[in-house]
Each structure stands twice: as C-alpha cells, then as structure tokens.
C-alpha positions as semicolon CSV with decimal commas, in nm:
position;residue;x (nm);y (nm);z (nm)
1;X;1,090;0,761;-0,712
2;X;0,865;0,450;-0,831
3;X;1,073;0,186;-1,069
4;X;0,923;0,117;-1,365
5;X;0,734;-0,196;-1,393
6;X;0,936;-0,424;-1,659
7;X;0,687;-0,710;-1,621
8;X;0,297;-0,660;-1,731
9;X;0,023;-0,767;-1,432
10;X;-0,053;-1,038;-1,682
11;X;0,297;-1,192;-1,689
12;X;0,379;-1,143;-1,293
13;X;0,025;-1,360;-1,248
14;X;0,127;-1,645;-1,493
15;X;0,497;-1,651;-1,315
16;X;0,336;-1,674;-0,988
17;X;0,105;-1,941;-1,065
18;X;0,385;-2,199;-1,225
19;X;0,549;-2,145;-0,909
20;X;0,250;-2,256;-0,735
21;X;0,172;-2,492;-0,941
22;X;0,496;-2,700;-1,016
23;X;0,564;-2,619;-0,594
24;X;0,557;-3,001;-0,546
25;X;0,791;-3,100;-0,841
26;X;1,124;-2,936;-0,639
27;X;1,176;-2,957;-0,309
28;X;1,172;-2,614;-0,181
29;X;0,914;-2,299;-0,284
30;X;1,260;-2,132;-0,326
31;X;1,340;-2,390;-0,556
32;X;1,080;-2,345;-0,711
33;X;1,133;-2,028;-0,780
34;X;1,486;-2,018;-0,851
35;X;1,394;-2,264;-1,169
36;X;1,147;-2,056;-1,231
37;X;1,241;-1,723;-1,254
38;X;1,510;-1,767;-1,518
39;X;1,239;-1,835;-1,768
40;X;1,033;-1,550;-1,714
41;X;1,351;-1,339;-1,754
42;X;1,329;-1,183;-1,373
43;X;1,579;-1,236;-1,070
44;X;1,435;-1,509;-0,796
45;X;1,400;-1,237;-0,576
46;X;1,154;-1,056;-0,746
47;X;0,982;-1,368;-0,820
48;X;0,961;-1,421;-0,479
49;X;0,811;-1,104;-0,376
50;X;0,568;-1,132;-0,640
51;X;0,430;-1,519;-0,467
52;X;0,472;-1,337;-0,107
53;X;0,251;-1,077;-0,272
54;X;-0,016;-1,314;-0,415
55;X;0,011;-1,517;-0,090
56;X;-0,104;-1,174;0,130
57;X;-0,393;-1,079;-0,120
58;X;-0,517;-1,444;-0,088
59;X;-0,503;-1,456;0,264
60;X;-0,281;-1,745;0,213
61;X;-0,016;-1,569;0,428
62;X;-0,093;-1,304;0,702
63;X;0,019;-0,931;0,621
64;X;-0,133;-0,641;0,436
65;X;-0,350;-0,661;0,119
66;X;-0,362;-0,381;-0,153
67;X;-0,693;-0,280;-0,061
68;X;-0,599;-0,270;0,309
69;X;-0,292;-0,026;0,255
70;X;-0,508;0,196;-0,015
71;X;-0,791;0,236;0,271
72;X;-0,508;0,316;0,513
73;X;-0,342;0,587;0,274
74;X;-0,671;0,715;0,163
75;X;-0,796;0,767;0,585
76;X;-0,434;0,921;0,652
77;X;-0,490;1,203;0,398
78;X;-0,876;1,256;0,554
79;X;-0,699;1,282;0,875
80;X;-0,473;1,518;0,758
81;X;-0,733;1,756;0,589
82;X;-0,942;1,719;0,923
83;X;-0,643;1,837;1,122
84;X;-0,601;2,116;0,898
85;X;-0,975;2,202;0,885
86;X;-0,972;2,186;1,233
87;X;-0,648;2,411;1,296
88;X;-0,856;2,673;1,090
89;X;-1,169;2,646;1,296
90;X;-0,951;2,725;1,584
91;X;-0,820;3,003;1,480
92;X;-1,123;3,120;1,328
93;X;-1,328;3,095;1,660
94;X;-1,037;3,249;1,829
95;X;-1,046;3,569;1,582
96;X;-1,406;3,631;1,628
97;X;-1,424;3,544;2,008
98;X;-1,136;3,870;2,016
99;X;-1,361;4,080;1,814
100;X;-1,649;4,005;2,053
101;X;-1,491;4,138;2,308
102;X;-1,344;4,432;2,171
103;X;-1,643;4,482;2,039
104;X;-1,820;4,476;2,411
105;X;-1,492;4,685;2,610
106;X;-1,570;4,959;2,320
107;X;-1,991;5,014;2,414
C-alpha cells in the first residue's frame, strides 16, 4: 500500500533547499533540519529523507537515483516476460518434436 503524499513535489523541493541553504547557520545538517521541519509542517525525519533523497539524485551522496531504480524495475519485468516467453518456446518445441516422431513411428 503506497501513503499518500501530504506534501506537493513543489513544497518537498523548497524544504530541501532551506535546509541546504541555511546548513551553515546551525551546527549540524540535523540541526538544520530539526529547525526546519517544524515550519514546513513535516516530522525531521521525513525532512531528512527528503535531503538524503535530493543528495542521491545529485550525485551529492552515493546510492540509487530514480531513474536508476525505474530502469532496474522496468528490465526486471522484460526479464520476466522473457522467462515466460521462453518457458513457452520450450514447451512448444517439445510438443512438436513429439509429434515428429509419432508422426515418423506411424509411416
């Protein structure tokens, strides 16, 4: 089940870019946050997800981008449908390579 998202793209962007850009004002990014958050009306937890998040998909921080786990997804279901495809070949060849040879024992 996905949560609904309380917080527009639009507002999750501003949030994370006052943390990044009052960062040297506190003395902590979790600070940061924490003095942050309250005034966009989220927990500094989420907050914090949300600059971890940025930080991936600007290569600012090593992990996984959006784009990187959609081409992942997208080459799993391929894979799957090849498997599948490929399960029916089988089959397939093994049906008619039977009828072959009944086909021969019979003449």
């Amino acid at each position: 089940m996905k949560k609904s998202n309380k917080f527009s793209p639009e507002v999750r962007e501003r949030a994370v870019h006052m943390v990044l850009e009052h960062r040297g004002e506190y003395s902590s990014m979790w600070t940061a946050i924490e003095s942050i958050a309250p005034k966009i009306g989220c927990v500094p937890q989420t907050l914090n997800e949300w600059v971890r998040k940025h930080e991936v998909e600007t290569g600012m921080r090593n992990g996984v981008t959006s784009a990187e786990r959609e081409r992942v997804k997208a080459l799993e279901r391929e894979v799957k449908e090849l498997r599948k495809a490929n399960e029916i070949l089988k089959l397939a060849s093994a049906f008619f390579a039977q009828a072959e040879l009944d086909r021969r024992f019979k003449s």
